[in-house]
py3Dmol code that shows the C-alpha trace and the ligand (Angstrom):
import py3Dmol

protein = """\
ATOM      1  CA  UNK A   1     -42.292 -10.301 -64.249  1.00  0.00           C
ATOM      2  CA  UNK A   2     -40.897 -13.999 -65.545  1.00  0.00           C
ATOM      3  CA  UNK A   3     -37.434 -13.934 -64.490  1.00  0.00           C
ATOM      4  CA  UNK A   4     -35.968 -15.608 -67.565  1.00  0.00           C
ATOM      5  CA  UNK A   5     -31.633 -17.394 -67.564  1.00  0.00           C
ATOM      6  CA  UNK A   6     -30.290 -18.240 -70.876  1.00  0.00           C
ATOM      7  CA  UNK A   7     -27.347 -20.479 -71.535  1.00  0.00           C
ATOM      8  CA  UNK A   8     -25.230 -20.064 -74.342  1.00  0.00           C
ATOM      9  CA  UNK A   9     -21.836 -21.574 -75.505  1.00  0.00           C
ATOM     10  CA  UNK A  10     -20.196 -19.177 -77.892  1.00  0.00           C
ATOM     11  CA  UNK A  11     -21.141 -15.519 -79.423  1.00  0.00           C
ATOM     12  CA  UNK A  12     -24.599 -15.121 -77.967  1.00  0.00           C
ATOM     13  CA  UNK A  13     -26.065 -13.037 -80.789  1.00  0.00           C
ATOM     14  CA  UNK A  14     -29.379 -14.842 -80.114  1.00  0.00           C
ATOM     15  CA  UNK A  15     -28.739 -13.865 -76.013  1.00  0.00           C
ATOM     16  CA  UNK A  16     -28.299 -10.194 -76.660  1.00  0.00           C
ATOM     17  CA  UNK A  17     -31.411 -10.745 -79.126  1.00  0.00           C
ATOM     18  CA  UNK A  18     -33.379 -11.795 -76.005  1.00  0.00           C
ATOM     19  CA  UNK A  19     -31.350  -9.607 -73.644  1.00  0.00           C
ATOM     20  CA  UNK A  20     -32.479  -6.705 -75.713  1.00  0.00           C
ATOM     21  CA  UNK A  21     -35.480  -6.964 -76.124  1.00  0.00           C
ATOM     22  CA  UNK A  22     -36.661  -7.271 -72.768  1.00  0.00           C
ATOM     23  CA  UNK A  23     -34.579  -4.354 -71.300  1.00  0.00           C
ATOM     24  CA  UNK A  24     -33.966  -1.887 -74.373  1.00  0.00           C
ATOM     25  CA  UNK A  25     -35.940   0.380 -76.239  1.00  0.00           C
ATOM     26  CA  UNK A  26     -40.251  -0.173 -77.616  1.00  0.00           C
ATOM     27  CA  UNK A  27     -39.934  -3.469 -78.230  1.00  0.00           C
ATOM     28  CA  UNK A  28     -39.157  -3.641 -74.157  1.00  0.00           C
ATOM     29  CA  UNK A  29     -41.756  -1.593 -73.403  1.00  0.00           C
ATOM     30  CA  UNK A  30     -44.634  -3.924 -70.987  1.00  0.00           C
ATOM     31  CA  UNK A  31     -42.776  -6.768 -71.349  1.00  0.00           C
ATOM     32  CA  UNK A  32     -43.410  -9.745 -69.377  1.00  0.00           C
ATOM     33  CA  UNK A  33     -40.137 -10.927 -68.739  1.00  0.00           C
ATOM     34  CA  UNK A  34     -36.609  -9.867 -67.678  1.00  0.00           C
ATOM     35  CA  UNK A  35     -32.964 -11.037 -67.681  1.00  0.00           C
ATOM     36  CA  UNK A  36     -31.740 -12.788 -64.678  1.00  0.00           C
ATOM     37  CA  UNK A  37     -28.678 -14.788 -65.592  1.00  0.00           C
ATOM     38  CA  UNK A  38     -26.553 -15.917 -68.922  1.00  0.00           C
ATOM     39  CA  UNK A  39     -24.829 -18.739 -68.149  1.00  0.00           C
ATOM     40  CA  UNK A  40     -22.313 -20.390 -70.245  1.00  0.00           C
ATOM     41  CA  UNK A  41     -20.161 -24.347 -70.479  1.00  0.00           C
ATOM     42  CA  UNK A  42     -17.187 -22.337 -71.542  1.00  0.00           C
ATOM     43  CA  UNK A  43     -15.601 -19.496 -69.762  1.00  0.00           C
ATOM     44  CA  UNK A  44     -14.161 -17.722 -72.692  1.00  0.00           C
ATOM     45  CA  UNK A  45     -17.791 -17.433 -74.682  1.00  0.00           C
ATOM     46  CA  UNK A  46     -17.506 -14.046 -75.712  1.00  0.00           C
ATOM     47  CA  UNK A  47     -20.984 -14.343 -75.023  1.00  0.00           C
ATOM     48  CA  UNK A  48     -20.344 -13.950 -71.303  1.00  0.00           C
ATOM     49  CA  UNK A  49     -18.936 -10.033 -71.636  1.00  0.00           C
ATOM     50  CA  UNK A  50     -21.021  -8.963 -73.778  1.00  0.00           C
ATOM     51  CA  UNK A  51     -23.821  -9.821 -71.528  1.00  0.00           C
ATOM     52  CA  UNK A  52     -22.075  -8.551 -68.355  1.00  0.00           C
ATOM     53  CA  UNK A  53     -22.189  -5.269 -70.678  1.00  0.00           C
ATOM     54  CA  UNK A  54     -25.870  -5.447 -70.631  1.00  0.00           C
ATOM     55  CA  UNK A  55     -25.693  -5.628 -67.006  1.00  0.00           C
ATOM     56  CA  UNK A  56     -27.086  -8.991 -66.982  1.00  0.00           C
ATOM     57  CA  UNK A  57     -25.155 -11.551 -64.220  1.00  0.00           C
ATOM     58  CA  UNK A  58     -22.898 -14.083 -65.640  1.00  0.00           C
ATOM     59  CA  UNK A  59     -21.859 -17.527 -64.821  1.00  0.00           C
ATOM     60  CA  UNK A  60     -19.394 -20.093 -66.828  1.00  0.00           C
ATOM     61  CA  UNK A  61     -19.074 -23.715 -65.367  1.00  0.00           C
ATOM     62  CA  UNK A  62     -16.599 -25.489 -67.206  1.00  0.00           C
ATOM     63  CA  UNK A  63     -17.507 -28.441 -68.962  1.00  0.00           C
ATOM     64  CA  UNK A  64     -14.306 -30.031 -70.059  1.00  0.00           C
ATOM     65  CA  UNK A  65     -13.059 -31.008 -66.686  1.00  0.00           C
ATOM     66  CA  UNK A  66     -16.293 -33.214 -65.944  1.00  0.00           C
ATOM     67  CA  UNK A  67     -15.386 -35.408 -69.229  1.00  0.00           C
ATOM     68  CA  UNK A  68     -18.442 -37.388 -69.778  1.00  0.00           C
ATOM     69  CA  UNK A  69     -19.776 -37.082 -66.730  1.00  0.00           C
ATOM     70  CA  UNK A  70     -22.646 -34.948 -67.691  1.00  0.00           C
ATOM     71  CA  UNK A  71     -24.821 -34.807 -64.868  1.00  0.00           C
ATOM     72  CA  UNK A  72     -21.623 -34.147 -62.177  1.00  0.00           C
ATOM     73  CA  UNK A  73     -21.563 -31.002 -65.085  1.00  0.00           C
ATOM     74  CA  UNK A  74     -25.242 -30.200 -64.708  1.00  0.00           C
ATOM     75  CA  UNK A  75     -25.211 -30.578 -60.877  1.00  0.00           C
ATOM     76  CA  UNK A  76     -22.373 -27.758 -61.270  1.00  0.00           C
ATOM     77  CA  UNK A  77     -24.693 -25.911 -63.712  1.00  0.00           C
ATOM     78  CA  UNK A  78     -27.311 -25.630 -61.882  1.00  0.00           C
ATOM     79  CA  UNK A  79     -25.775 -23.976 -58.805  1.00  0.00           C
ATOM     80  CA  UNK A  80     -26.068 -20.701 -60.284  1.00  0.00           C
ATOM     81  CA  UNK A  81     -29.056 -21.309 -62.424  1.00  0.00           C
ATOM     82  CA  UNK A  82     -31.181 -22.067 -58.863  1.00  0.00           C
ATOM     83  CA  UNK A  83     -29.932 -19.086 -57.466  1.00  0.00           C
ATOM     84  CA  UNK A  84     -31.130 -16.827 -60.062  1.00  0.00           C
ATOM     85  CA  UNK A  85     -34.869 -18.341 -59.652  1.00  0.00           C
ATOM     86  CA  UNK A  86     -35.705 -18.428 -63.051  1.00  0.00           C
ATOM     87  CA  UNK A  87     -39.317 -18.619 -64.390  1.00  0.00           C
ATOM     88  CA  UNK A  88     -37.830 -19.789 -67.862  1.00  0.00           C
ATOM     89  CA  UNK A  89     -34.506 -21.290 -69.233  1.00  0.00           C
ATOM     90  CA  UNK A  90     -33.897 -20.220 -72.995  1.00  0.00           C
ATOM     91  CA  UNK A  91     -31.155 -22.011 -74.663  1.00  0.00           C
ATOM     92  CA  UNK A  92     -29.487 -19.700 -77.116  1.00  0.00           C
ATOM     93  CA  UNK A  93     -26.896 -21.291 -78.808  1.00  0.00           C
ATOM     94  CA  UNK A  94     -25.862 -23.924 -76.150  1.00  0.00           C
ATOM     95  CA  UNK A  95     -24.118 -26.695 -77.567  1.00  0.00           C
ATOM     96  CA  UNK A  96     -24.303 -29.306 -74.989  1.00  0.00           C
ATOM     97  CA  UNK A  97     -26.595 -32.160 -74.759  1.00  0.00           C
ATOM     98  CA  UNK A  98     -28.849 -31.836 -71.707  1.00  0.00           C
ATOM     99  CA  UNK A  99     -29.719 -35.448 -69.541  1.00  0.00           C
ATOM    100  CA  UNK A 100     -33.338 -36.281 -69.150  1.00  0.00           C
ATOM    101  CA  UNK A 101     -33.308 -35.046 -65.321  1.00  0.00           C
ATOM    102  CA  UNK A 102     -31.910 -32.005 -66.052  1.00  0.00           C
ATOM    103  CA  UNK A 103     -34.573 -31.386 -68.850  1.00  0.00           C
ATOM    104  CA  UNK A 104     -37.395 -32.981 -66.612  1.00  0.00           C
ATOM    105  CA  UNK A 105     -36.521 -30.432 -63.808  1.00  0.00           C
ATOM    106  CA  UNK A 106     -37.562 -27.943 -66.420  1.00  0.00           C
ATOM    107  CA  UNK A 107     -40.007 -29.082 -68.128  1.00  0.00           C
ATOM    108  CA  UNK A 108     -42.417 -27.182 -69.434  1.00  0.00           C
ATOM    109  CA  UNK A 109     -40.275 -23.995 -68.828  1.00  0.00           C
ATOM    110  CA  UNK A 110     -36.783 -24.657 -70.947  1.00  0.00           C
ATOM    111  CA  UNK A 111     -37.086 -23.180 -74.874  1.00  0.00           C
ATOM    112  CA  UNK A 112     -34.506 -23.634 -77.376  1.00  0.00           C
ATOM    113  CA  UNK A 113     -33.814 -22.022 -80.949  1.00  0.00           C
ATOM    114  CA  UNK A 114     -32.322 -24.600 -83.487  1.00  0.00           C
ATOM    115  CA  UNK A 115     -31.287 -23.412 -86.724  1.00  0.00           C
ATOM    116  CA  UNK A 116     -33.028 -25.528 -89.328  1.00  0.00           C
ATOM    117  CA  UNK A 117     -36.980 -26.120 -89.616  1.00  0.00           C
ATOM    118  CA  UNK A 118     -37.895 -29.262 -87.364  1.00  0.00           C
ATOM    119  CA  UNK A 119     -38.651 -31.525 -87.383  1.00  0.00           C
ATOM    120  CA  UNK A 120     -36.058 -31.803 -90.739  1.00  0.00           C
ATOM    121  CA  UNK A 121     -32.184 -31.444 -89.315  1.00  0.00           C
ATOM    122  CA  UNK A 122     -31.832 -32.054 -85.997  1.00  0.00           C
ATOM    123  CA  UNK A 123     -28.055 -32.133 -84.467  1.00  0.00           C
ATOM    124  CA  UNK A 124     -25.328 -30.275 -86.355  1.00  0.00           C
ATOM    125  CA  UNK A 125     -24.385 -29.003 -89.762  1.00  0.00           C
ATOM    126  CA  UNK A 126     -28.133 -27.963 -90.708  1.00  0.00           C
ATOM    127  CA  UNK A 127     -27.451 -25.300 -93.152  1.00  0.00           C
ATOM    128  CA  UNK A 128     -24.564 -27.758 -95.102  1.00  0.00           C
ATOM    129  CA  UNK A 129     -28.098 -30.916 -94.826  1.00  0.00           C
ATOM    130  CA  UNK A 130     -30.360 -28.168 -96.205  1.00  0.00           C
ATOM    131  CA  UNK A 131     -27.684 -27.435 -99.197  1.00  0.00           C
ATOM    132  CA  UNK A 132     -27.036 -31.367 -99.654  1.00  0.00           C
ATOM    133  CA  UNK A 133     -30.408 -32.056 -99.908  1.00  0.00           C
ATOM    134  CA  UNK A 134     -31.407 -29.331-102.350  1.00  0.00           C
ATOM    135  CA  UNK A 135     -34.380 -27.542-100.432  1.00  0.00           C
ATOM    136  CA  UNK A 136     -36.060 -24.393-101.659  1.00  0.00           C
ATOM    137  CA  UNK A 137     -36.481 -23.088 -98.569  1.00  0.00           C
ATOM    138  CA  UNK A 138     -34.404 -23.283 -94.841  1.00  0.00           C
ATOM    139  CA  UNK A 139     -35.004 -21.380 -91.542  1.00  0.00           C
ATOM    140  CA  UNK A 140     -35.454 -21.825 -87.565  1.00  0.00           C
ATOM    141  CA  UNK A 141     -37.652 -22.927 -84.980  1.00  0.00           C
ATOM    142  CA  UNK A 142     -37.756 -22.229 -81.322  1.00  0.00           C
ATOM    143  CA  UNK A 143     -39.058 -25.224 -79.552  1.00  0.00           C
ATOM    144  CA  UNK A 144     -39.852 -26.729 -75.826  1.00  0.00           C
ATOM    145  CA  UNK A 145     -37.535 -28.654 -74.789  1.00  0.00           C
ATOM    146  CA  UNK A 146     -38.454 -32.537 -73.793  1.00  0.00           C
ATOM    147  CA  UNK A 147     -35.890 -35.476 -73.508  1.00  0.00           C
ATOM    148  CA  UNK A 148     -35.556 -36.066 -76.662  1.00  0.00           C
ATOM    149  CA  UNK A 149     -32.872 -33.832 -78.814  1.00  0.00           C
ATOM    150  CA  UNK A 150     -34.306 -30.899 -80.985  1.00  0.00           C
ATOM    151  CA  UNK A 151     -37.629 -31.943 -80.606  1.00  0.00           C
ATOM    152  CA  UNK A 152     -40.634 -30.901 -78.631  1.00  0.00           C
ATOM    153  CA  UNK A 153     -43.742 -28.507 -78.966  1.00  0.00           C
ATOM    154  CA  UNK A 154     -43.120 -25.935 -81.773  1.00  0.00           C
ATOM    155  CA  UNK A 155     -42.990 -22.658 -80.902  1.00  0.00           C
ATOM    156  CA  UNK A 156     -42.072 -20.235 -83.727  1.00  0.00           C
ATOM    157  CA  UNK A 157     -40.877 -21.203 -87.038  1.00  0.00           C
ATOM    158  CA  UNK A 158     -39.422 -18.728 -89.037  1.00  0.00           C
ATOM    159  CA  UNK A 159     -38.557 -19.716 -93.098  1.00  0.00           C
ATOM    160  CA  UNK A 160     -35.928 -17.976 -95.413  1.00  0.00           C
ATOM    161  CA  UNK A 161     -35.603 -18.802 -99.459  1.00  0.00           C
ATOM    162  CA  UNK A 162     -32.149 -20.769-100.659  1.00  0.00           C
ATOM    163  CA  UNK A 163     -30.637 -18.886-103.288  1.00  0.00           C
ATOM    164  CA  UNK A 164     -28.456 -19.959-105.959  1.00  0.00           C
ATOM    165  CA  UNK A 165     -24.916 -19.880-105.108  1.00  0.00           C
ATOM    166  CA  UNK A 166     -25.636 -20.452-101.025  1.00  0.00           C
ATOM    167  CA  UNK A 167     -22.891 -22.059 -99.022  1.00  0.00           C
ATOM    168  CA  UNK A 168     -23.465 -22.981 -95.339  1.00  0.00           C
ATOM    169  CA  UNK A 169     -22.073 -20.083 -94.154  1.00  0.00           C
ATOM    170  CA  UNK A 170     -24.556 -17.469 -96.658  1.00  0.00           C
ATOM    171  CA  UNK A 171     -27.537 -19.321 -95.621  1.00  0.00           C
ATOM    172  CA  UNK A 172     -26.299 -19.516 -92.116  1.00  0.00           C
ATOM    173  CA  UNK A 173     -26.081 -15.714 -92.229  1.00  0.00           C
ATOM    174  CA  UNK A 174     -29.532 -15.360 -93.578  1.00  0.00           C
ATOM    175  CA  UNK A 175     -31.450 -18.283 -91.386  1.00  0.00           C
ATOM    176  CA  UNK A 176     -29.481 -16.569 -88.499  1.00  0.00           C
ATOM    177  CA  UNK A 177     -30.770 -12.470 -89.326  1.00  0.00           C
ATOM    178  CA  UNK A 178     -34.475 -14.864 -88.666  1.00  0.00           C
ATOM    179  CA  UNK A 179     -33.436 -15.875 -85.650  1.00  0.00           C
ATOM    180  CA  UNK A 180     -32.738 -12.612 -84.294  1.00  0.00           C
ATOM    181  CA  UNK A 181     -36.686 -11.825 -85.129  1.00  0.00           C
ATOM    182  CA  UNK A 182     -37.967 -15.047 -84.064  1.00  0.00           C
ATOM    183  CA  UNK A 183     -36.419 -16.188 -80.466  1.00  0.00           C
ATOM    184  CA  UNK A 184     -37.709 -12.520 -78.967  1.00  0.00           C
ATOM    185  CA  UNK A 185     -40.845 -12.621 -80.592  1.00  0.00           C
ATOM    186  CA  UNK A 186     -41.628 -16.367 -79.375  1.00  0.00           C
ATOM    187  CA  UNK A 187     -40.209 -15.147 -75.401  1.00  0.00           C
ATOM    188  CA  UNK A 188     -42.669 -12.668 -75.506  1.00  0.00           C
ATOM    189  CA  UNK A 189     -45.588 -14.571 -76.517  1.00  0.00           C
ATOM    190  CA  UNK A 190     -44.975 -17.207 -73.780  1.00  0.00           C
ATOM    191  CA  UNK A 191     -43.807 -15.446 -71.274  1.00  0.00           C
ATOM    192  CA  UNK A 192     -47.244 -14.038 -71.567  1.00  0.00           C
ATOM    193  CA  UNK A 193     -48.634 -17.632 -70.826  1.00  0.00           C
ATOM    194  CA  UNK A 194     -49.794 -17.658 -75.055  1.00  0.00           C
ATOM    195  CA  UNK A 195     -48.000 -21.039 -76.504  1.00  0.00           C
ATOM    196  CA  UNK A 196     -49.613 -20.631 -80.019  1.00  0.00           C
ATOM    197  CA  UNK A 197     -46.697 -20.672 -82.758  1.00  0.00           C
ATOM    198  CA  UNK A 198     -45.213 -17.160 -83.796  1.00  0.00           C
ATOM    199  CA  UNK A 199     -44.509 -18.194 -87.391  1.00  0.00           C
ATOM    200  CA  UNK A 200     -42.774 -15.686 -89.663  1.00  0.00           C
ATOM    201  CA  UNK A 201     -41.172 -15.893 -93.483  1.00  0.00           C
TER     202      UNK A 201
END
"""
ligand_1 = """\
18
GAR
C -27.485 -20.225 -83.697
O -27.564 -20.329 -85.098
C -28.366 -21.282 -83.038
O -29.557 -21.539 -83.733
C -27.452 -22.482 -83.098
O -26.184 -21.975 -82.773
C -26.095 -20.619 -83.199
C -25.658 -19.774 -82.017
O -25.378 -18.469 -82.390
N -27.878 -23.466 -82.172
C -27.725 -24.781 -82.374
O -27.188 -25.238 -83.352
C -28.259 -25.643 -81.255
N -28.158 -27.017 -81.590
P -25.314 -17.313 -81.301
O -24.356 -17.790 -80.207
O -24.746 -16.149 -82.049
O -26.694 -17.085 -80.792
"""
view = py3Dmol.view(width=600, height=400)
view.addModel(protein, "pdb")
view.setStyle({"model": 0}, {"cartoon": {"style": "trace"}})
view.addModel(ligand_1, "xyz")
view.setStyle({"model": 1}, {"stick": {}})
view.zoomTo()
view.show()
């Protein structure tokens, strides 16, 4: 079994995605990976309980006090990330910019979801871009991670129609229902060694 630690930094609706569907239910059933840790940079995530819920271990490492000192932060982070041996790091919603040794130490092994469809949109504010720019179409992708930011080998890609009348938050709502379908879907798939895109629309 791939012993798999997720990091998040707020809700976690994407963690419990994952959570679930290696532990509950068919879609758990022979699956190739399992929970070991969800880790957060802030300690009041309500991520955090919800996953100690699942029965999944928790750890929060404060970010603020490091100020920009992000690798003192990661050096912290990783403490309890080591510990919990992990075969695979998913990032599910965590908001902080990784350093290049941190993402070289798990290389290869580190996936993220990002809520627009890379390469368009990296950083912030995808769904409000998307709107701005007057696509047809938005949706996710769950890539590897590699130095640079929301970049890396594609994954899964999953693709949901604009309608008229969509604010940021509607089409966040609706890109977001795609990433509950896409992250486990992709986890599977590589935790079973098969990197071929899941793509879904
Ligand atoms: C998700 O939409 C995820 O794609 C996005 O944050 C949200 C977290 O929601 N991630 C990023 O923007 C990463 N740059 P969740 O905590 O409910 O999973």
């Amino acid at each position: 079994m791939k012993r798999v630690a997720i990091l998040i930094s707020g809700g976690g609706s994407n963690m419990i995605r994952l959570v679930e569907s290696m532990t509950q239910g068919p879609e758990a059933e022979g699956h190739p990976a399992g929970p070991v840790l969800v880790a957060s940079n802030d300690p009041a995530a309500p991520g955090l309980a919800r996953a100690a819920a699942m029965g999944v271990p928790v750890a929060a490492v404060d970010h603020r006090p490091f100020g920009r000192d992000r690798a003192a932060f990661e050096a912290e982070l990783l403490k309890p990330i080591l510990a919990a041996r992990p075969d695979i790091l998913c990032l599910a919603g965590f908001m902080r910019v990784l350093t290049p040794g941190f993402v070289q130490r798990f290389e290869g092994r580190m996936l993220n979801i990002h809520p627009s469809l890379l390469p368009k949109y990296p950083g912030l504010h995808t769904h409000a871009r998307a709107l701005e720019a007057g696509d047809a179409e938005a949706g996710c992708t769950v890539h590897e991670v590699t130095a640079a930011l929301d970049d890396g080998p594609l994954l899964g890609q999953a693709r949901v129609p604009v309608e008229p009348g969509d604010t940021a938050a509607t089409l966040a709502a609706r890109v977001l229902a795609m990433e509950h379908r896409l992250y486990p879907a992709v986890l599977r798939r590589y935790a079973a060694g098969d990197r071929r895109p899941v793509l879904l629309s």
